[in-house]
N, CA, C and O atoms as a CHARMM CRD file, in Angstrom:
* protein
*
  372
    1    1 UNK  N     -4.47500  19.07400 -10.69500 PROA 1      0.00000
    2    1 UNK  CA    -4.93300  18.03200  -9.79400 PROA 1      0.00000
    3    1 UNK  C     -5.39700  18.64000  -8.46800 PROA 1      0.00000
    4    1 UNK  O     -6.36500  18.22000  -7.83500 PROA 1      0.00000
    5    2 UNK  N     -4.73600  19.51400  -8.16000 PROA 2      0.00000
    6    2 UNK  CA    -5.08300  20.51000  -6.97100 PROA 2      0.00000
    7    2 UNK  C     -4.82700  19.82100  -5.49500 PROA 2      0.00000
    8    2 UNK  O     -4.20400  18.76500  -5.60800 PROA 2      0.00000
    9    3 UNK  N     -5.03000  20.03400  -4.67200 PROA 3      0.00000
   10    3 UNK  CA    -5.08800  19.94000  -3.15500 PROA 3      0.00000
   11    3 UNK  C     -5.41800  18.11200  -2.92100 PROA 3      0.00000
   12    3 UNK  O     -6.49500  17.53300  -3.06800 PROA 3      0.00000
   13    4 UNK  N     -4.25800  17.60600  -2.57100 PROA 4      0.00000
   14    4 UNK  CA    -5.14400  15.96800  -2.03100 PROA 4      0.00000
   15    4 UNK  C     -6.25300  16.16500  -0.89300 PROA 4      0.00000
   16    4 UNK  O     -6.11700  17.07400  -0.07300 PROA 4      0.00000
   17    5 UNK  N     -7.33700  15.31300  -0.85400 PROA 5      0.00000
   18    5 UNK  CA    -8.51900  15.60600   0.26400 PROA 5      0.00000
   19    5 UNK  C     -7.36800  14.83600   1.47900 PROA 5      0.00000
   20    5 UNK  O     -7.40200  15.23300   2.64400 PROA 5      0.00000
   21    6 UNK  N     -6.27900  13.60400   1.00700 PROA 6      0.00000
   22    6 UNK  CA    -6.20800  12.51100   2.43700 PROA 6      0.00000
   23    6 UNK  C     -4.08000  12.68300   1.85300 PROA 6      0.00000
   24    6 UNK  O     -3.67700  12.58200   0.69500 PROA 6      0.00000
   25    7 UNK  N     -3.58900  12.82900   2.55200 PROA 7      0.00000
   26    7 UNK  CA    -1.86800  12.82100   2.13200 PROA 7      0.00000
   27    7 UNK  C     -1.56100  11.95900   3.41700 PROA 7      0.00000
   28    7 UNK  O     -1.83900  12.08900   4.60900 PROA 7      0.00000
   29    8 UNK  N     -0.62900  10.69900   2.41900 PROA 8      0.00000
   30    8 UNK  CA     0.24000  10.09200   3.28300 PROA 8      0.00000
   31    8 UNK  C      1.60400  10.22700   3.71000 PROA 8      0.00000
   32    8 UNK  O      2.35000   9.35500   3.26500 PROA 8      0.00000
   33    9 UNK  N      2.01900  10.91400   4.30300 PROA 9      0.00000
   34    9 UNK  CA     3.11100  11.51000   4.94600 PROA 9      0.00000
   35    9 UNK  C      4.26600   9.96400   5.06200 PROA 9      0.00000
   36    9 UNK  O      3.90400   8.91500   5.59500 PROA 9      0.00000
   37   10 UNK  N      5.50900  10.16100   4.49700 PROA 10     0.00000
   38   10 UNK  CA     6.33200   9.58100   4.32800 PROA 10     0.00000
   39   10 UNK  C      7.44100   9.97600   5.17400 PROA 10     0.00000
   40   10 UNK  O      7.74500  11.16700   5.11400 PROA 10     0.00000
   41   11 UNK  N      8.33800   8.97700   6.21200 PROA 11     0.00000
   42   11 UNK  CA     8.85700  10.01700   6.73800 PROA 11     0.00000
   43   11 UNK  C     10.57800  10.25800   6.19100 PROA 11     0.00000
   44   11 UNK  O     11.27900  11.13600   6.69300 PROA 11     0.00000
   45   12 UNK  N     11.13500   9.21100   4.96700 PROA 12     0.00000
   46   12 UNK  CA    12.10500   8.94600   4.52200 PROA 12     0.00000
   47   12 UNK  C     12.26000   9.67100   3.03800 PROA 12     0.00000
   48   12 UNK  O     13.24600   9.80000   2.31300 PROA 12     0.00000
   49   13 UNK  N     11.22700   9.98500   2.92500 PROA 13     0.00000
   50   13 UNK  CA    11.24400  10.47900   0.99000 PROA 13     0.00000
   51   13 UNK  C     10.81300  11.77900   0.98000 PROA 13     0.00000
   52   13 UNK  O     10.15500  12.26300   1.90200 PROA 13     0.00000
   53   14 UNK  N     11.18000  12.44100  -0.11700 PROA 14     0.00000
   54   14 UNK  CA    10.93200  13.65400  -0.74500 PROA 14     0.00000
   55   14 UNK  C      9.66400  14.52100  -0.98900 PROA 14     0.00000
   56   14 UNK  O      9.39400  15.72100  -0.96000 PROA 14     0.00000
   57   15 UNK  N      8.86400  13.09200  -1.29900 PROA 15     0.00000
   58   15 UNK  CA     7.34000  13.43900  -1.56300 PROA 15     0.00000
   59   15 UNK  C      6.37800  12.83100  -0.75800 PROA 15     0.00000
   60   15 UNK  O      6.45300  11.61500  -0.93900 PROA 15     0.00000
   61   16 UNK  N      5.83300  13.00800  -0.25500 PROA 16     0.00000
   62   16 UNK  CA     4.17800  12.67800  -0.03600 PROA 16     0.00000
   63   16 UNK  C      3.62600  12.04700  -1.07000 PROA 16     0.00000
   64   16 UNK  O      3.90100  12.17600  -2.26300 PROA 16     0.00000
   65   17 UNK  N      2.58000  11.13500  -0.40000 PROA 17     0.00000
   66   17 UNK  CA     1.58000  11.03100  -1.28000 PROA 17     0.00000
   67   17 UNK  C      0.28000  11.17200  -1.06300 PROA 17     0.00000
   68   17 UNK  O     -0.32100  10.93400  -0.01500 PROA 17     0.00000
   69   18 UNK  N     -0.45800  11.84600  -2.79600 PROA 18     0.00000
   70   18 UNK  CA    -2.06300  12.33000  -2.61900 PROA 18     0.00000
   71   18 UNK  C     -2.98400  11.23800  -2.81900 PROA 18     0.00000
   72   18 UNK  O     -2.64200  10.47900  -3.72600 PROA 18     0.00000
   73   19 UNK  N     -3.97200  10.97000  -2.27100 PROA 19     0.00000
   74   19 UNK  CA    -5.20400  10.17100  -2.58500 PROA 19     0.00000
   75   19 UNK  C     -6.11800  10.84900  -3.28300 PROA 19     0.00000
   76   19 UNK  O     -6.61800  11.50800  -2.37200 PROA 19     0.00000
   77   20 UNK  N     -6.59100  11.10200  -4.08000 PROA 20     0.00000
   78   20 UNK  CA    -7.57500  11.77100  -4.93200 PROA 20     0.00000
   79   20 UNK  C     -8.98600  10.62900  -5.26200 PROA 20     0.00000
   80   20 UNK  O     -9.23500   9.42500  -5.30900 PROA 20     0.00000
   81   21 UNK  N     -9.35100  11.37800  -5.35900 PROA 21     0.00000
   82   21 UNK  CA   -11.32000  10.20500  -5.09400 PROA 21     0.00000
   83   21 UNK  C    -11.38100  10.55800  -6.63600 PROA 21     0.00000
   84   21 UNK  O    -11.11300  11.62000  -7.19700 PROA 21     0.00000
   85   22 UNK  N    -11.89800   9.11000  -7.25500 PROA 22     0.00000
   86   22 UNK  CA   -12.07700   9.04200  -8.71500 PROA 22     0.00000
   87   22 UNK  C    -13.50900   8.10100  -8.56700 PROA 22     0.00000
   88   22 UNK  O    -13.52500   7.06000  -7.91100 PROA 22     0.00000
   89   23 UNK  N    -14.37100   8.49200  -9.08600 PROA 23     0.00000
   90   23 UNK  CA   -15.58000   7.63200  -8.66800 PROA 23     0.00000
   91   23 UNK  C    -15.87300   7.37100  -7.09500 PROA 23     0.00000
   92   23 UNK  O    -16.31000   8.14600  -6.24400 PROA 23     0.00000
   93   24 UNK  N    -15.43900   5.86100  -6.99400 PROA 24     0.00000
   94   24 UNK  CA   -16.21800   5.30300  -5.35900 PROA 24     0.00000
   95   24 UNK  C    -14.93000   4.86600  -4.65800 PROA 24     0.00000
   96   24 UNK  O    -14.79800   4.29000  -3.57800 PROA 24     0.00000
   97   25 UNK  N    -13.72400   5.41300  -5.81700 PROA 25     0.00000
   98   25 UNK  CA   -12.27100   4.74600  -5.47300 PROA 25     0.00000
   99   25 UNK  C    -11.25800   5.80100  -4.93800 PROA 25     0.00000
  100   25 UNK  O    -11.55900   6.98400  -5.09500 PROA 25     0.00000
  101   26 UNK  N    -10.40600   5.57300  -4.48900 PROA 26     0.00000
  102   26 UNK  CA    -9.03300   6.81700  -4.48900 PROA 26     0.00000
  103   26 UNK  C     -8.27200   6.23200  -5.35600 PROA 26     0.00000
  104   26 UNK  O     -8.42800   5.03900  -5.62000 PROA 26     0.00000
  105   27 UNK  N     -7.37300   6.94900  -5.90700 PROA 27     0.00000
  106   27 UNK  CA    -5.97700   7.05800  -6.31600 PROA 27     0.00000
  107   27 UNK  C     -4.52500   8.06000  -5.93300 PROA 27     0.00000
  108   27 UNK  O     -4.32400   9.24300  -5.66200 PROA 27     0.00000
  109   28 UNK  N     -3.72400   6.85900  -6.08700 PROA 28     0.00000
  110   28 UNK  CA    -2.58400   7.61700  -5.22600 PROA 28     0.00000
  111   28 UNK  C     -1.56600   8.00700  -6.35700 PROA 28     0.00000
  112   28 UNK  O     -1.24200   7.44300  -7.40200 PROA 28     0.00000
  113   29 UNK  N     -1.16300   9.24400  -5.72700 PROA 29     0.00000
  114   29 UNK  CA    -0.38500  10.29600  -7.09200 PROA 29     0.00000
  115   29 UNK  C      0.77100  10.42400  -6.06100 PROA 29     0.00000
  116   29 UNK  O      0.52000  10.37200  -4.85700 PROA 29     0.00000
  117   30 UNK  N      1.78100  10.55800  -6.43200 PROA 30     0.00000
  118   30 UNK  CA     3.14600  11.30800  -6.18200 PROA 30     0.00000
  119   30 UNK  C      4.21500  11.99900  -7.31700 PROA 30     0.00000
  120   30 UNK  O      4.25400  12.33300  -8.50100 PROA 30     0.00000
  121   31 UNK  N      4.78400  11.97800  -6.48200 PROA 31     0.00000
  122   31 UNK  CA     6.08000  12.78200  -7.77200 PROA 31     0.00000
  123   31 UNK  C      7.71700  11.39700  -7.45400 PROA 31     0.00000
  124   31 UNK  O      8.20700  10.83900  -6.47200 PROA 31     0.00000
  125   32 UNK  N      7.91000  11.41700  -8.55500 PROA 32     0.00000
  126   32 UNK  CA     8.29100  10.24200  -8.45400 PROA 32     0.00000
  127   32 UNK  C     10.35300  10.57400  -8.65000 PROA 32     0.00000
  128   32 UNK  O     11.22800   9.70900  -8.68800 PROA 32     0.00000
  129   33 UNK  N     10.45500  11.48800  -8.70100 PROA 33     0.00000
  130   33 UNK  CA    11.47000  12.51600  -8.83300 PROA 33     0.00000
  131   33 UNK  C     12.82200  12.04400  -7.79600 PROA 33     0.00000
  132   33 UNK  O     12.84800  12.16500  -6.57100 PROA 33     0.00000
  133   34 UNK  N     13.58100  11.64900  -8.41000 PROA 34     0.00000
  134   34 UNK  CA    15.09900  11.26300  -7.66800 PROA 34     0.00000
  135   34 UNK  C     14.89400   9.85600  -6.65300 PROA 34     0.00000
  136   34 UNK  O     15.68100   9.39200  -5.82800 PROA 34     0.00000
  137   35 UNK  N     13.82600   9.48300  -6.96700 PROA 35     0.00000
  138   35 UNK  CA    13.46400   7.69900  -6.89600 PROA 35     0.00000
  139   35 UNK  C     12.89000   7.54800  -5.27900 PROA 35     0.00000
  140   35 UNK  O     12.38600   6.50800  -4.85600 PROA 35     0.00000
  141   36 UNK  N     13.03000   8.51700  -4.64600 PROA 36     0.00000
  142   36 UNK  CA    12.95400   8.06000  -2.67200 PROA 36     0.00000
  143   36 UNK  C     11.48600   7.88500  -2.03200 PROA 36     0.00000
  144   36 UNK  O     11.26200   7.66300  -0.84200 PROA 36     0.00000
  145   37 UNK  N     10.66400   8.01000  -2.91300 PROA 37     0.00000
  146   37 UNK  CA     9.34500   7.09900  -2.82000 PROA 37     0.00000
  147   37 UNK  C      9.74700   5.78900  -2.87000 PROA 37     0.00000
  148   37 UNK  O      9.84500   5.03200  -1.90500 PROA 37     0.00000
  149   38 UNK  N     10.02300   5.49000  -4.24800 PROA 38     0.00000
  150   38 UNK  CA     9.80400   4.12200  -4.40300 PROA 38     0.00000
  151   38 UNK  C     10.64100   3.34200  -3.93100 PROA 38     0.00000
  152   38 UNK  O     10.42500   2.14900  -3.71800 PROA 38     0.00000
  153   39 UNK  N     12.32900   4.29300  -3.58400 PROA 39     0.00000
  154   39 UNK  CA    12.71200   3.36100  -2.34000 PROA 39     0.00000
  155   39 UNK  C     12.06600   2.73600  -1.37500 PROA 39     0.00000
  156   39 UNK  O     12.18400   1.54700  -1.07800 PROA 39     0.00000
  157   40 UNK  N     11.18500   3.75300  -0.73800 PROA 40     0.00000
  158   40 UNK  CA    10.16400   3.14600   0.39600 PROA 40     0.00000
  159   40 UNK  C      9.34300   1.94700   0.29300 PROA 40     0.00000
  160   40 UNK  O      9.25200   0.90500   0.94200 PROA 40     0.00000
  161   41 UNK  N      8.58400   2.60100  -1.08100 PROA 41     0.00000
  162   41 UNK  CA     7.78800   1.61000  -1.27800 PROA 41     0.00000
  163   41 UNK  C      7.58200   0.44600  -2.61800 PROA 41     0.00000
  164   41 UNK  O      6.77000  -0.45300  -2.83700 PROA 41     0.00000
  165   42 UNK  N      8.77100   0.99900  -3.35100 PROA 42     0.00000
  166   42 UNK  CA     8.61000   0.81100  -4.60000 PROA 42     0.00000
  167   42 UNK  C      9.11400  -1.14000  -4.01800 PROA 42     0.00000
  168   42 UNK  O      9.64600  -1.57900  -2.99800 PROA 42     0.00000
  169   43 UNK  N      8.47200  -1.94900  -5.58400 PROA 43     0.00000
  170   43 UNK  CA     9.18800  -3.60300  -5.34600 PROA 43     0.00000
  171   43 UNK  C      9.99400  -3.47700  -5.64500 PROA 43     0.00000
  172   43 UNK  O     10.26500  -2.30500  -5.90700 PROA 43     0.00000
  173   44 UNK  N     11.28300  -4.71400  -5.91900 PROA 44     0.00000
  174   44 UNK  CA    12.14000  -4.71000  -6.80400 PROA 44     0.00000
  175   44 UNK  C     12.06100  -4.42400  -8.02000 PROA 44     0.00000
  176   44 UNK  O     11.11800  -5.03200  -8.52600 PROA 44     0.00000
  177   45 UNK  N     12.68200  -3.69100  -8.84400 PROA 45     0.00000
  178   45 UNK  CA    12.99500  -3.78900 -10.22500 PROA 45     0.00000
  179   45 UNK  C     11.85700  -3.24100 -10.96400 PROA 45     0.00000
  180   45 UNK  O     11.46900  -3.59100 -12.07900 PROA 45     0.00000
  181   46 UNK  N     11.20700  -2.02600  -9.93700 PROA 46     0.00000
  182   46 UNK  CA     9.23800  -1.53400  -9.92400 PROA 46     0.00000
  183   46 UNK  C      9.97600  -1.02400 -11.79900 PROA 46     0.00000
  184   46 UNK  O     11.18600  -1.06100 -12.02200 PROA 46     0.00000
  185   47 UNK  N      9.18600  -0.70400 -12.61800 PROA 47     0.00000
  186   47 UNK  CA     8.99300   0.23100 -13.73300 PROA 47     0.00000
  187   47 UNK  C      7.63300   0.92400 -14.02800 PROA 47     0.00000
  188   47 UNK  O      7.62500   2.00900 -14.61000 PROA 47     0.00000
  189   48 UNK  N      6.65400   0.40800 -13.69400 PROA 48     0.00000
  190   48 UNK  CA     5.46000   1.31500 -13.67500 PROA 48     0.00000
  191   48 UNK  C      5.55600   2.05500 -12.53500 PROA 48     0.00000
  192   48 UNK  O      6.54700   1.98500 -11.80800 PROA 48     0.00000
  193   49 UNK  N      4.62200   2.75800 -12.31100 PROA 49     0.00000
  194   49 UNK  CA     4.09300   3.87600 -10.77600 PROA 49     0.00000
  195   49 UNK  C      3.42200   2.86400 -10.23300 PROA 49     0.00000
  196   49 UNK  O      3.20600   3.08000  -9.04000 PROA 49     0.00000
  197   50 UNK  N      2.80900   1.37800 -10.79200 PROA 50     0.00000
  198   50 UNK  CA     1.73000   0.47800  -9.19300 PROA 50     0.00000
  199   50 UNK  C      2.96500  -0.01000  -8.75200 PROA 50     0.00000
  200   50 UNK  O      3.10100  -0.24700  -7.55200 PROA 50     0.00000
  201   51 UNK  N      4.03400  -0.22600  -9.65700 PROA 51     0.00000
  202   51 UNK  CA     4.92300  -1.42100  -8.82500 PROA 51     0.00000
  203   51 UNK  C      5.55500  -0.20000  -8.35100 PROA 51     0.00000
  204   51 UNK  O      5.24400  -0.26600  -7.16200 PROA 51     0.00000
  205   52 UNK  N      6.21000   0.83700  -8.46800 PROA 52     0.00000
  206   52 UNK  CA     6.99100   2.43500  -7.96100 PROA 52     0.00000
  207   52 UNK  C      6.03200   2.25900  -6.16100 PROA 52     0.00000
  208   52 UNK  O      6.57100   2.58700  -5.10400 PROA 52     0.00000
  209   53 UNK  N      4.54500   1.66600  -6.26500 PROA 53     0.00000
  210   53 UNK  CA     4.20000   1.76400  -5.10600 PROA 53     0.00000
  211   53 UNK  C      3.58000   0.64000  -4.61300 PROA 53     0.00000
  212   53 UNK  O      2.58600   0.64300  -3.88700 PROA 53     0.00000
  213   54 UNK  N      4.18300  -0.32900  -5.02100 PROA 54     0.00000
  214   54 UNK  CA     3.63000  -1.36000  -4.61100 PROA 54     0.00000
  215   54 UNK  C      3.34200  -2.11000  -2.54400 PROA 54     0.00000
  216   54 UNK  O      2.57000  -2.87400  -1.96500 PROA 54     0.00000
  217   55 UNK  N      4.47300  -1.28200  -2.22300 PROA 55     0.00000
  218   55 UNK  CA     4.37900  -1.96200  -0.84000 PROA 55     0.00000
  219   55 UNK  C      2.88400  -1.01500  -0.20100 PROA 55     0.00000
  220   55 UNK  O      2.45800  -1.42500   0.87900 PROA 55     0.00000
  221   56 UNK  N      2.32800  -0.12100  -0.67800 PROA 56     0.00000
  222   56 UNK  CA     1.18900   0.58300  -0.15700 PROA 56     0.00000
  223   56 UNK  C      0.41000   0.03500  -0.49900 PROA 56     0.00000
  224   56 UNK  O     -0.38000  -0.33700   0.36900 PROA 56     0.00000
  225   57 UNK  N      0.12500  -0.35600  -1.91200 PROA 57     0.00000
  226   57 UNK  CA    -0.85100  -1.26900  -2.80900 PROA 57     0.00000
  227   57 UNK  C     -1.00100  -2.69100  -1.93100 PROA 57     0.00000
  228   57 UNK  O     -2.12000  -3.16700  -1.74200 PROA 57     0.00000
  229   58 UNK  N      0.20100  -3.33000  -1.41200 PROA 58     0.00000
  230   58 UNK  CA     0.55400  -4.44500  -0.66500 PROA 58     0.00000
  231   58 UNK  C     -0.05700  -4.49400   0.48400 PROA 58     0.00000
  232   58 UNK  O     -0.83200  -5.40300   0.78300 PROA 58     0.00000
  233   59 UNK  N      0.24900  -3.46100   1.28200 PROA 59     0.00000
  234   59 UNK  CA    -0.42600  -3.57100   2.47000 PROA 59     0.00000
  235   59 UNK  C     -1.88000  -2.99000   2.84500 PROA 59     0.00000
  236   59 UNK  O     -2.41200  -3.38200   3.88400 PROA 59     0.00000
  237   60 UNK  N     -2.67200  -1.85600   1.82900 PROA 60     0.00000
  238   60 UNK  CA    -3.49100  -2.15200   1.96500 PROA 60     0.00000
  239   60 UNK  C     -4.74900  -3.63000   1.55100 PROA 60     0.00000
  240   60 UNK  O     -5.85700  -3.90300   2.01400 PROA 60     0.00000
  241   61 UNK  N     -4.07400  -4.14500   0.72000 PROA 61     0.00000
  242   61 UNK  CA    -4.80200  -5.40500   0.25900 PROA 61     0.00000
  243   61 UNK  C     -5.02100  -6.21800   1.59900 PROA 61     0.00000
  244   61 UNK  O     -6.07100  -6.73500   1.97900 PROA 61     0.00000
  245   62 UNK  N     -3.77600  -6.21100   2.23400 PROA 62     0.00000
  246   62 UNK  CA    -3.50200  -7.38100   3.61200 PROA 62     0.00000
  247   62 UNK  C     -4.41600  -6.73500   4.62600 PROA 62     0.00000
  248   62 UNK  O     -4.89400  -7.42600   5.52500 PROA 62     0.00000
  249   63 UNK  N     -4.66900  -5.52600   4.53500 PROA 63     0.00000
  250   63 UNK  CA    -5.29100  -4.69200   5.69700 PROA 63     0.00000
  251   63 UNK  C     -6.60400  -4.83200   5.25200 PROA 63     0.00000
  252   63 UNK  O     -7.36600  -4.53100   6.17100 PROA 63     0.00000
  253   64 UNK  N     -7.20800  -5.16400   4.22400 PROA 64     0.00000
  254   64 UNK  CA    -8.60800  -5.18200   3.57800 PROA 64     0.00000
  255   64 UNK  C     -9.21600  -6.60100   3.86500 PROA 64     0.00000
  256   64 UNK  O    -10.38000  -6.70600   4.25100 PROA 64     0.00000
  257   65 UNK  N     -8.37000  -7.73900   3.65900 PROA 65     0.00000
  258   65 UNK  CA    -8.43000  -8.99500   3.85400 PROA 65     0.00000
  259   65 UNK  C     -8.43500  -9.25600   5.26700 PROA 65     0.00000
  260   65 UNK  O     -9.40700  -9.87300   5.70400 PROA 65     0.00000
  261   66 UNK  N     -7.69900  -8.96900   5.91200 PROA 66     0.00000
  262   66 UNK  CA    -7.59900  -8.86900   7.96000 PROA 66     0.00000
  263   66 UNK  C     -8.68700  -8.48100   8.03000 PROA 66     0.00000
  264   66 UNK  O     -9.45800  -9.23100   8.62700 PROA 66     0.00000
  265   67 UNK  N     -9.28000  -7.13100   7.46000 PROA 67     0.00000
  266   67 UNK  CA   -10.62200  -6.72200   8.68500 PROA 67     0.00000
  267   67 UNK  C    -11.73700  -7.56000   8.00900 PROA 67     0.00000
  268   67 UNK  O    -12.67400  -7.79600   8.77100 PROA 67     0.00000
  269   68 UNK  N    -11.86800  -8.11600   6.63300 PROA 68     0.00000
  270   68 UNK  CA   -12.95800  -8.69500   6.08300 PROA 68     0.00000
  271   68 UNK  C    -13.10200 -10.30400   6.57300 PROA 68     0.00000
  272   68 UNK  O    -14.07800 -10.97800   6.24600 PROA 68     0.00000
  273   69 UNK  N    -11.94900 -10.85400   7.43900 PROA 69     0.00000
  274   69 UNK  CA   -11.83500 -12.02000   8.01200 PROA 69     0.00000
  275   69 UNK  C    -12.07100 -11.70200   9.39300 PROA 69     0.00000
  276   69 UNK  O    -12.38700 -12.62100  10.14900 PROA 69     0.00000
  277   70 UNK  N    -11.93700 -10.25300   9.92800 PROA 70     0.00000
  278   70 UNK  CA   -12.12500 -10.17200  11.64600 PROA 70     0.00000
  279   70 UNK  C    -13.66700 -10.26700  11.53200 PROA 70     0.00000
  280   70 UNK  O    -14.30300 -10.90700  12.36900 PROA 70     0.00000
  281   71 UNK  N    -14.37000  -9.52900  10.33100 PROA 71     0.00000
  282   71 UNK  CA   -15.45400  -9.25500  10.86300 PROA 71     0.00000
  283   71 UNK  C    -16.81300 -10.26200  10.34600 PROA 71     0.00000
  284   71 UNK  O    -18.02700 -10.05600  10.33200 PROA 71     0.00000
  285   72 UNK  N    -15.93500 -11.46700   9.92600 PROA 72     0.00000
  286   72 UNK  CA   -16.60900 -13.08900   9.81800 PROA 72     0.00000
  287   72 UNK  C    -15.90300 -13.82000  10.86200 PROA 72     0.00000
  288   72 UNK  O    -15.81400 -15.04800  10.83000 PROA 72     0.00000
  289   73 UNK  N    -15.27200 -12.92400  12.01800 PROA 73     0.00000
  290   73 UNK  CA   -15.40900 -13.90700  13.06200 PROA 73     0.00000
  291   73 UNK  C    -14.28400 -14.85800  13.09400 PROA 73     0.00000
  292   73 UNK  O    -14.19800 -15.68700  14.00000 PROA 73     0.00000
  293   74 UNK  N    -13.05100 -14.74000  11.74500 PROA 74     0.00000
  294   74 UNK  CA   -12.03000 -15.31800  11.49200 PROA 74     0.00000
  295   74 UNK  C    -10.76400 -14.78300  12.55600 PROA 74     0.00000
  296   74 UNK  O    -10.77900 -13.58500  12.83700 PROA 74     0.00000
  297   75 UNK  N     -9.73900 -15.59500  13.11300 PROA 75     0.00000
  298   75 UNK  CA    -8.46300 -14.77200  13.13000 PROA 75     0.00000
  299   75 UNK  C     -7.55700 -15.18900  12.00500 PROA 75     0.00000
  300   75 UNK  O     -7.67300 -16.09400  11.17800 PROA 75     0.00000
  301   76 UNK  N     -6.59600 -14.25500  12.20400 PROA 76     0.00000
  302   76 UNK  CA    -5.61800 -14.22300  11.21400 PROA 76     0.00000
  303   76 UNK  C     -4.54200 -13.56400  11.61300 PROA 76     0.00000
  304   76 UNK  O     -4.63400 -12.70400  12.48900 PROA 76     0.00000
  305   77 UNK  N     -3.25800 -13.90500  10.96800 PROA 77     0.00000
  306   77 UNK  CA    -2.00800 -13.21100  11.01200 PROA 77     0.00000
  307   77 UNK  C     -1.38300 -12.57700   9.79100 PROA 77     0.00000
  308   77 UNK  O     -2.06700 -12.35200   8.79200 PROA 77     0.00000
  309   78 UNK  N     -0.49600 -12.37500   9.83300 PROA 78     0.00000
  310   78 UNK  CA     0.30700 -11.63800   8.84800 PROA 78     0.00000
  311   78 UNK  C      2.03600 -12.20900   8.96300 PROA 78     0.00000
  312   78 UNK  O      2.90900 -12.05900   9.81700 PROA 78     0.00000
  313   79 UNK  N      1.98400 -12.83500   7.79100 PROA 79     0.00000
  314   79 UNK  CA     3.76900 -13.43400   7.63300 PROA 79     0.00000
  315   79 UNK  C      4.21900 -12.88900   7.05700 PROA 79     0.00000
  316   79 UNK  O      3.53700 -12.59400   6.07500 PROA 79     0.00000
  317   80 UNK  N      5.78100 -12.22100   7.08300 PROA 80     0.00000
  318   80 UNK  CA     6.38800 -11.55500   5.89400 PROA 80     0.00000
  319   80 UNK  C      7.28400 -12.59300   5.22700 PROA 80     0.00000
  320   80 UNK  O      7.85600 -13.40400   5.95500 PROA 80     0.00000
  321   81 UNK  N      7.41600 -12.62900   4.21100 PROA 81     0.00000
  322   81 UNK  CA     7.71900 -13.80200   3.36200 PROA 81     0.00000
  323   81 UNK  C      9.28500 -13.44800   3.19300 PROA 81     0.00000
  324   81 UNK  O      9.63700 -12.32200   3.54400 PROA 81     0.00000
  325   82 UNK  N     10.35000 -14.44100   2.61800 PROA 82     0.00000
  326   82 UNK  CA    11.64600 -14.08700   2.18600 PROA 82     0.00000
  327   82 UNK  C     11.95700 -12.35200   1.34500 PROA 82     0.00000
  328   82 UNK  O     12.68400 -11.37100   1.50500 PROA 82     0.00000
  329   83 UNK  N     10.68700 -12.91000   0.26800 PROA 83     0.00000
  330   83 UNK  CA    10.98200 -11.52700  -1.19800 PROA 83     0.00000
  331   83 UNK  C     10.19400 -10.34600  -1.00400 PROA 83     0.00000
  332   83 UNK  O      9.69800  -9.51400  -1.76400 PROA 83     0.00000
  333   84 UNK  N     10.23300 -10.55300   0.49100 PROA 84     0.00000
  334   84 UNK  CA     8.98100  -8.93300   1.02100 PROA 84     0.00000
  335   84 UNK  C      8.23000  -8.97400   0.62000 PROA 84     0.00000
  336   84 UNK  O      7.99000  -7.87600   0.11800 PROA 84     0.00000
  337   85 UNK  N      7.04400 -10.07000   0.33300 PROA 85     0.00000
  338   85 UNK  CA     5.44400  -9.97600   0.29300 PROA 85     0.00000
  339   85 UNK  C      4.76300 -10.77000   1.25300 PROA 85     0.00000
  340   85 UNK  O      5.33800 -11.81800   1.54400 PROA 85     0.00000
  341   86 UNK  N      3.64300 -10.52700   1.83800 PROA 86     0.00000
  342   86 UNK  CA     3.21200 -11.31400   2.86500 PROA 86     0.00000
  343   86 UNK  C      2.55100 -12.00300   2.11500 PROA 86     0.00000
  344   86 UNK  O      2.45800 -12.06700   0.88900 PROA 86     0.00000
  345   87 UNK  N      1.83600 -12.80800   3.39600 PROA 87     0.00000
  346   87 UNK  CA     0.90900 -13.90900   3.57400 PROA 87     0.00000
  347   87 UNK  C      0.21800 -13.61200   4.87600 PROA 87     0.00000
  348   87 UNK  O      0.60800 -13.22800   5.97800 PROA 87     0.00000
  349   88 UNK  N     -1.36600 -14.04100   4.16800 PROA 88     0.00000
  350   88 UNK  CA    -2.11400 -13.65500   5.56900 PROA 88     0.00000
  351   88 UNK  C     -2.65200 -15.51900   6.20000 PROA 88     0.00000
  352   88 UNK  O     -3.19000 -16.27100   5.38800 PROA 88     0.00000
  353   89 UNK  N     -2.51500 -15.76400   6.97100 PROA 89     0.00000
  354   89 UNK  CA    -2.48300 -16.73500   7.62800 PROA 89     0.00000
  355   89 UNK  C     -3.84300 -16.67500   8.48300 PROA 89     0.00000
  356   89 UNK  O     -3.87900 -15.89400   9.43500 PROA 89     0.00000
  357   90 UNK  N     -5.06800 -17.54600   8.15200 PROA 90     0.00000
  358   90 UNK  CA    -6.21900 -17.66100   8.71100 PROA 90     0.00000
  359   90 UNK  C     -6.54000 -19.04600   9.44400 PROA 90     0.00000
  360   90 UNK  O     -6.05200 -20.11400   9.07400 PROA 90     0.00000
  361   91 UNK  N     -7.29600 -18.92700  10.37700 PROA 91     0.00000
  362   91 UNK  CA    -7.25100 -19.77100  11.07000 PROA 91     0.00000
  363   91 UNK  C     -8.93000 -19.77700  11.35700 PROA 91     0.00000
  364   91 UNK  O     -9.51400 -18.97500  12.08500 PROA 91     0.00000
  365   92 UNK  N     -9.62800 -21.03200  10.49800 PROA 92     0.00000
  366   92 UNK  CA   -10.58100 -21.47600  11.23000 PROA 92     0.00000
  367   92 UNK  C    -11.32600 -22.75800  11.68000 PROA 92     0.00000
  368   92 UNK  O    -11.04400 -23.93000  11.43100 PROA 92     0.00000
  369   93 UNK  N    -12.38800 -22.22200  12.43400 PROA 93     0.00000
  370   93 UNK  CA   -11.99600 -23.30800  13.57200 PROA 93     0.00000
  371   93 UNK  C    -12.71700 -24.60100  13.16900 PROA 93     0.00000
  372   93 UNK  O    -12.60200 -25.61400  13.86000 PROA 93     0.00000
């Protein structure tokens, strides 16, 4: 797999994680080894590697949706919900 071009530095876990460019997309690789990724980020009860990383998967979605509503001129917020997933909260006028 070689060298990630972009690593997200974790500051609680074991591993890092790599972004690797696959087409027009990235993908995120780690080592998933004695579980302290997916502590971080993993959901409850994760068994694949998306749910092992789901709170990254999570928040970039919310971060994709925020700037695609800033830049129609929308505001918006961000709620964190009871079961740790947000809600983005838009407001227009």
């Amino acid at each position: 797999m070689g060298v990630a071009p972009y690593v997200l530095k974790l500051n609680n876990a074991e591993y890092d994680i790599g972004l690797y460019k696959k087409d027009k997309t990235y993908e995120a690789h780690t080592d998933f080894y004695r579980g302290s990724v997916e502590e971080q980020l993993g959901m409850k009860g994760a068994k694949t590697d998306q749910e092992k990383l789901g709170k990254l998967y999570m928040y970039y979605s919310a971060n994709a949706v925020e700037r695609s509503l800033a830049m129609k001129g929308i505001s918006s917020r961000r709620k964190v919900k009871e079961d740790g997933g947000l809600q983005i909260l838009a407001q227009v006028a």
